[in-house]
C-alpha positions as CSV (number, residue, x, y, z in Angstrom):
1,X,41.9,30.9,63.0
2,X,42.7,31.1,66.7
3,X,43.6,34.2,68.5
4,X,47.4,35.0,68.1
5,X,49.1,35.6,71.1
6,X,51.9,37.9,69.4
7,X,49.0,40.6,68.2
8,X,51.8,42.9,67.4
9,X,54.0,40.8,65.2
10,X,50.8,39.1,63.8
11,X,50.5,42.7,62.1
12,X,53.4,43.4,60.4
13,X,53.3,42.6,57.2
14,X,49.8,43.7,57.0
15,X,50.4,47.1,58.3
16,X,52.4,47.8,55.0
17,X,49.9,48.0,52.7
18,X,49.1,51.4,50.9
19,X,46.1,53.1,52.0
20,X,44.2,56.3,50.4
21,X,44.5,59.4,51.0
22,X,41.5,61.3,53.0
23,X,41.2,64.8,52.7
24,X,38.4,66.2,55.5
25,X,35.4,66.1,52.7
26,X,32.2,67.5,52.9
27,X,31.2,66.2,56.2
28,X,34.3,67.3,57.6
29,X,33.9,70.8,56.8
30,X,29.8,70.8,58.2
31,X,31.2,69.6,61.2
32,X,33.7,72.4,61.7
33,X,30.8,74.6,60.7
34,X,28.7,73.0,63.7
35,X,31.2,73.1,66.2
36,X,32.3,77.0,65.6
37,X,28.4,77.5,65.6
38,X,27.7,75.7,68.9
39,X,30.7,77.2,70.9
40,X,29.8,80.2,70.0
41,X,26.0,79.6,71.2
42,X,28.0,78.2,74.1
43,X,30.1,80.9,74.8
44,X,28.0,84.2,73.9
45,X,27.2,85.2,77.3
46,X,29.9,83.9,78.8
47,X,33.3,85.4,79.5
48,X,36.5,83.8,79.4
49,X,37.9,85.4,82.7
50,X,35.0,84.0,84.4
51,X,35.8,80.6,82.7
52,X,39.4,80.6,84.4
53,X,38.0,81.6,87.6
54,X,35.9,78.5,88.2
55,X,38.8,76.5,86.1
56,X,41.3,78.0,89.1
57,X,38.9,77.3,92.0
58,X,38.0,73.5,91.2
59,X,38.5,71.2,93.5
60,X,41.7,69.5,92.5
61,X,41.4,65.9,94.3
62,X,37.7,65.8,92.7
63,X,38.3,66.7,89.2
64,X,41.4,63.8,89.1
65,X,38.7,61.6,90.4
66,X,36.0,62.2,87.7
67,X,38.6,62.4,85.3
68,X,40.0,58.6,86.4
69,X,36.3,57.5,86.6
70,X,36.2,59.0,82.8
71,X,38.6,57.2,81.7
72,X,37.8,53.8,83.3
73,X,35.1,53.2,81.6
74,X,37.2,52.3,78.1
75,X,38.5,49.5,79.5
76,X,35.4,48.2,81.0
77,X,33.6,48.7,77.0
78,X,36.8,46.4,76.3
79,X,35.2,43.8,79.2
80,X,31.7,44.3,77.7
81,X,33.5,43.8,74.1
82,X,34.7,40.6,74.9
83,X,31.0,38.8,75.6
84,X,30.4,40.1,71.9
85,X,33.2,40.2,69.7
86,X,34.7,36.3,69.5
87,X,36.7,34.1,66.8
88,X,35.7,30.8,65.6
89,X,33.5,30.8,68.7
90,X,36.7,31.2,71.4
91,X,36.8,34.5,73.8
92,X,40.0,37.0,72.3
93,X,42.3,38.0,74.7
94,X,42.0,41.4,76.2
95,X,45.2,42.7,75.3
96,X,44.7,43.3,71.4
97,X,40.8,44.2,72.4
98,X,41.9,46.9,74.4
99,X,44.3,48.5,72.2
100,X,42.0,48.6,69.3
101,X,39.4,50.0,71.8
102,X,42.0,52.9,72.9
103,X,43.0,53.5,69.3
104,X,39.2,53.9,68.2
105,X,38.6,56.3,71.1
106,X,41.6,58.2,70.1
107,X,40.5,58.0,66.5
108,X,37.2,59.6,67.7
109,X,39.0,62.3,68.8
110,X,41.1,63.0,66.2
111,X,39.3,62.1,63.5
112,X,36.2,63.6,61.8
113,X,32.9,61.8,61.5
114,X,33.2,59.3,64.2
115,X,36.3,57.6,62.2
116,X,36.9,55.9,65.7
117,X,34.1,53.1,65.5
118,X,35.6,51.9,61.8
119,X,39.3,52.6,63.3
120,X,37.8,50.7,66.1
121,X,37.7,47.8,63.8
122,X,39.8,48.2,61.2
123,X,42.7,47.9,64.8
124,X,40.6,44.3,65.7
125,X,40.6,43.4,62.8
126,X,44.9,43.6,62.4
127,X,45.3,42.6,66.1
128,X,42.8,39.3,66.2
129,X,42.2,38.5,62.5
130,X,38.5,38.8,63.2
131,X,37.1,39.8,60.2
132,X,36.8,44.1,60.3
133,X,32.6,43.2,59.2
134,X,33.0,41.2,62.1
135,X,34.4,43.7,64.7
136,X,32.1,46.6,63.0
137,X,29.4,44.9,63.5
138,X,29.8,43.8,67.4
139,X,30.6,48.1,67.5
140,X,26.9,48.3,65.6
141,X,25.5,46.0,68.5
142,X,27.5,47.7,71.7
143,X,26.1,50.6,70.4
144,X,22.5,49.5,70.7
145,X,22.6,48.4,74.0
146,X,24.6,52.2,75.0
147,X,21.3,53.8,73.0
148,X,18.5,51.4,75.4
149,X,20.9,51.7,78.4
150,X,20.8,55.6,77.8
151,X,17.6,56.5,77.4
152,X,16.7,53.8,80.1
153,X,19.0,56.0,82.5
154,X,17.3,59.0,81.2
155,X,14.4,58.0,82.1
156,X,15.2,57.3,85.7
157,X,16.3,61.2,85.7
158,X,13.4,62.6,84.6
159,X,11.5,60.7,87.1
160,X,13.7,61.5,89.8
161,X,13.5,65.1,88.8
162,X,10.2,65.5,88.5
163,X,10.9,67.7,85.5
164,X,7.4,69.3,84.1
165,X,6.1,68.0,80.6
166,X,7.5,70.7,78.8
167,X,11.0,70.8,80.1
168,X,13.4,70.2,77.1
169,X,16.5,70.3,76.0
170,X,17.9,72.3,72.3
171,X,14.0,73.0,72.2
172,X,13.3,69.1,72.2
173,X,10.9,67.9,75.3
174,X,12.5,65.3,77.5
175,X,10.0,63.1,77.3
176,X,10.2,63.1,73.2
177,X,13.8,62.4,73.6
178,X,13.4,59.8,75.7
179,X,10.3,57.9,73.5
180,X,12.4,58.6,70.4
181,X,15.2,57.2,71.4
182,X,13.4,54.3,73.1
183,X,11.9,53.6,69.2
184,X,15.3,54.1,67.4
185,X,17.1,51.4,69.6
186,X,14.4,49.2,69.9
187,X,13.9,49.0,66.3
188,X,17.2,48.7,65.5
189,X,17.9,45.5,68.0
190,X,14.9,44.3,66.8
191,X,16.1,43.8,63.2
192,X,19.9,42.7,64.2
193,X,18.2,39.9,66.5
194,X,16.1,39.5,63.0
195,X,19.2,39.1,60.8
196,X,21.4,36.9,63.3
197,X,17.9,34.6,63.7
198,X,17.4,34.0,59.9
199,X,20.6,35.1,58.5
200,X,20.1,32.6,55.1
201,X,17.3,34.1,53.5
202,X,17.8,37.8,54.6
203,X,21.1,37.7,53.0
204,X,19.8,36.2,49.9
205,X,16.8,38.7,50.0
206,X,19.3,41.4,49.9
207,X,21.4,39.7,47.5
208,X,18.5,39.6,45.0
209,X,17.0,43.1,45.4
210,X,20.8,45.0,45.5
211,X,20.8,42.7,41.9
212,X,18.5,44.6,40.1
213,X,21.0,48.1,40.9
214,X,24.3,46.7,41.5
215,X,26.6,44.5,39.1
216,X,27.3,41.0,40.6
217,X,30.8,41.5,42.0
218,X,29.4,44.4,44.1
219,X,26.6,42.2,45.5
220,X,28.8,39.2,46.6
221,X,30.8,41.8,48.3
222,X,28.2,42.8,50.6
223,X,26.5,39.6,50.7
224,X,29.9,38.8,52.2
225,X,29.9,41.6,54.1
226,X,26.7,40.7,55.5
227,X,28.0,37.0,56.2
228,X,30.7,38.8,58.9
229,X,27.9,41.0,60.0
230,X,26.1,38.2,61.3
231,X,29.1,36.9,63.0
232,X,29.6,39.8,64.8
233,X,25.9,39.5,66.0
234,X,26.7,35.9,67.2
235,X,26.1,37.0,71.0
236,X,22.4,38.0,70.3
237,X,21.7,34.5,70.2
238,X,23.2,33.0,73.1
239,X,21.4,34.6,76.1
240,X,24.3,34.3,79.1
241,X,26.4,36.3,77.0
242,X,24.1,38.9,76.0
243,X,22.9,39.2,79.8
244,X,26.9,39.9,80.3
245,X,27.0,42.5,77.7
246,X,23.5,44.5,79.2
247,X,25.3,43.9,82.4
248,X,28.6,45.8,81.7
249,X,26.3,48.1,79.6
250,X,25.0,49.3,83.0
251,X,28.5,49.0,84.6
252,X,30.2,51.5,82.0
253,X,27.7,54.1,82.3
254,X,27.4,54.4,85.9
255,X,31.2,54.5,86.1
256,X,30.9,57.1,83.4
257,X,27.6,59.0,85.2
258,X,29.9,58.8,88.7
259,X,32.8,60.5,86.5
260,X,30.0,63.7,85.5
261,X,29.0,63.6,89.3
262,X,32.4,63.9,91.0
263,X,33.3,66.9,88.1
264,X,30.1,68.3,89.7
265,X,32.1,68.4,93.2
266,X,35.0,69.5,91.9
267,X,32.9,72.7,90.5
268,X,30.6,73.3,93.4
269,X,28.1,72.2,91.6
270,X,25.1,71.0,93.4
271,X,22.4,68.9,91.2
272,X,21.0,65.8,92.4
273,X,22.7,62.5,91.1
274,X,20.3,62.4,88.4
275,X,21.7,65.2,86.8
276,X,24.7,63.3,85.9
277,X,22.5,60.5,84.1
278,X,20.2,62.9,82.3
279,X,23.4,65.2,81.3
280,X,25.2,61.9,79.8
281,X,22.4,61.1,78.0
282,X,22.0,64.2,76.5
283,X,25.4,64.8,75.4
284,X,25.5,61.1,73.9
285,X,22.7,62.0,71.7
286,X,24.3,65.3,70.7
287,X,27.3,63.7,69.4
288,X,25.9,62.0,66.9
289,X,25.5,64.7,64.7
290,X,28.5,65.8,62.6
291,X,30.8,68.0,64.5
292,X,34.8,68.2,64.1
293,X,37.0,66.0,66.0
294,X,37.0,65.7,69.7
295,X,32.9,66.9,69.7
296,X,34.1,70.1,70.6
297,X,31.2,72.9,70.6
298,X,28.8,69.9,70.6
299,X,30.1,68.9,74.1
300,X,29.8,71.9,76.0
301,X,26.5,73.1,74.4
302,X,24.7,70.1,75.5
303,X,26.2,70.3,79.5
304,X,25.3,73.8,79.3
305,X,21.4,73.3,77.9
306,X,21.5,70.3,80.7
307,X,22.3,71.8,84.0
308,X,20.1,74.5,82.9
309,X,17.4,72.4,83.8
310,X,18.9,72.6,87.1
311,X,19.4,75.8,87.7
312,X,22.6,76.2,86.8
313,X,24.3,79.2,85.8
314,X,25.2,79.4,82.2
315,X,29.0,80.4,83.1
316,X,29.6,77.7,85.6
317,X,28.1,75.0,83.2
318,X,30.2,75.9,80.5
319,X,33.4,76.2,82.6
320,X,32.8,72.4,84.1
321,X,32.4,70.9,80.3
322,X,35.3,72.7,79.4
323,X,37.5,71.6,82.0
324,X,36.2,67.7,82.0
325,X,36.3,67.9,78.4
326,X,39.4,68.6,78.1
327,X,41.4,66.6,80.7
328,X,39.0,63.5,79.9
329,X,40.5,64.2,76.2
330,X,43.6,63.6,77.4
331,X,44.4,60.4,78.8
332,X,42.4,58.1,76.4
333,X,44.1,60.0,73.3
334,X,47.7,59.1,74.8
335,X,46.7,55.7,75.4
336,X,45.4,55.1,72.0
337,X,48.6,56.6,70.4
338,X,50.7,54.6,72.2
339,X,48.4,51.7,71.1
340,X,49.0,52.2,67.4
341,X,52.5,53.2,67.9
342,X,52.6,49.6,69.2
343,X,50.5,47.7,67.1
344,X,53.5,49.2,64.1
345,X,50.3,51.1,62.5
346,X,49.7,55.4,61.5
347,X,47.3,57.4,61.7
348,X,47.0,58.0,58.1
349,X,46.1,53.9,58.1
350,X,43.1,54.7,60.3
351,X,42.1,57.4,57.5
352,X,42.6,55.2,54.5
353,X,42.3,51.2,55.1
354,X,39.8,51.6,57.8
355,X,37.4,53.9,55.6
């Protein structure tokens, strides 16, 4: 099946189908719990007048640079995309990429428990007809190469720093987060280049032990789950694309290191650019726990626990995430409504075909 060149019309009569309803759940409510805990921590030496001061004396040209660098770097994860997610072996177009990529972001915001990276999918999935296992699992591999790009980047701070062995951040050493991480994404590309190398008889392995627990229909449906999986893991084994994908890998996290540094001018910061690699790093790794929609609380915790190690005051840090947080919100939740507006899709089909 080739690429279709009308992604909107290709959608709908797909877009009609029913899809469940999703209350928050469980995790839903642990991440509220975390993100009124962690503003709190945030905020509990911190007062709110002082928090519009800095807001009022930013530096307007500044801040609508970092927030245009912030938002860049979507489209460029669409570029890197493109080297890993493909049909039938032929490159998809940008157009549906990037909408599905703006409505996943969105979703992220929106959404509880990261809903944007199945969203992400579930939108590629309707706009390509890539399989959504497919599209998932190119997500699973961008996501590896943002986890060794990271802590690679991290790394480079600390050195440039010169931080002391026991500097840390939420009580955790640098150094620790930096070897852990190192081991986590390592392993993990490790066992996709594993699966996409000998696909056959991993897939049968797993089709044999989730036998012995599962009835048969539920093991052909993730042994054919697994199948897509290993399609969307295709660019693992052809080297000039995966060199693209590390490239851009570098690319988007520059562009989204130089967004942190020019919020850092716009606030009178001063940190060495460093600080704006180590800070990313740090706030990608706090994310992933649960938290509500938008990583609110989680967000501003881990830029206030970073520029500590700078120096910086507790009440300017906080007043920088808060302002970058919440104009970077912004733009890439507009463009990823007006994407599923578009596309003819709802939110509540993000909540129920896409989980």
């Amino acid at each position: 099946m080739r690429p279709n060149s009308s992604w909107k019309s290709s959608i709908s009569s797909k877009s009609a189908s029913k899809p469940r309803s999703a209350g928050p759940g469980w995790t839903g409510v642990v991440g509220i719990v975390i993100t009124l805990a962690l503003l709190w921590w945030a905020m509990r030496d911190v007062q709110l007048d002082e928090v519009r001061g800095h807001l009022g004396r930013a530096h307007l040209g500044w801040f609508l640079l970092s927030i245009t660098a912030a938002t860049l770097a979507f489209p460029l994860r669409t570029v890197r995309w493109r080297y890993l997610l493909r049909l039938e072996g032929e490159t998809l177009p940008f157009g549906p990429l990037w909408h599905a990529t703006a409505i996943g972001f969105m979703a992220n915001n929106l959404l509880p428990a990261r809903g944007g990276e199945p969203a992400r999918a579930f939108a590629a999935s309707r706009f390509t007809g890539v399989r959504f296992s497919t599209a998932l699992a190119s997500i699973a591999v961008e996501r590896i190469l943002d986890g060794i790009t990271l802590v690679a980047m991290l790394t480079v701070a600390t050195a440039a720093a010169g931080f002391e062995p026991h500097a840390a951040v939420f009580g955790i050493s640098i150094e620790r987060l930096a070897a852990s991480g190192g081991i986590l994404f390592g392993g993990m590309l490790a066992a996709a280049l594993a699966l996409v190398q000998w696909p056959g008889p991993l897939i049968r392995l797993a089709h044999r032990a989730l036998g012995l627990v599962l009835q048969p229909a539920w093991t052909d449906r993730i042994a054919d789950v697994l199948e897509g999986m290993v399609q969307g893991l295709e660019a693992l084994k052809q080297p000039r694309k995966f060199a693209a994908a590390v490239a851009w890998s570098i690319v988007v996290w520059l562009v989204s290191a130089a967004s942190f540094w020019l919020g850092f001018k716009a606030f009178g910061i001063a940190v060495p650019w460093s600080a704006a690699l180590l800070m990313q790093a740090v706030i990608a790794s706090s994310v992933a726990i649960p938290s509500s929609p938008g990583f609110f609380g989680v967000f501003e915790a881990a830029a206030r626990e970073s520029l500590a190690l700078y120096g910086i005051a507790a009440g300017t840090a906080v007043s920088f995430a808060i302002g970058y947080h919440i104009a970077g919100f912004i733009p890439i939740t507009v463009l990823g409504l007006h994407a599923l507006w578009r596309g003819g899709l709802r939110m509540r089909d993000l909540r129920g075909d896409a989980e």
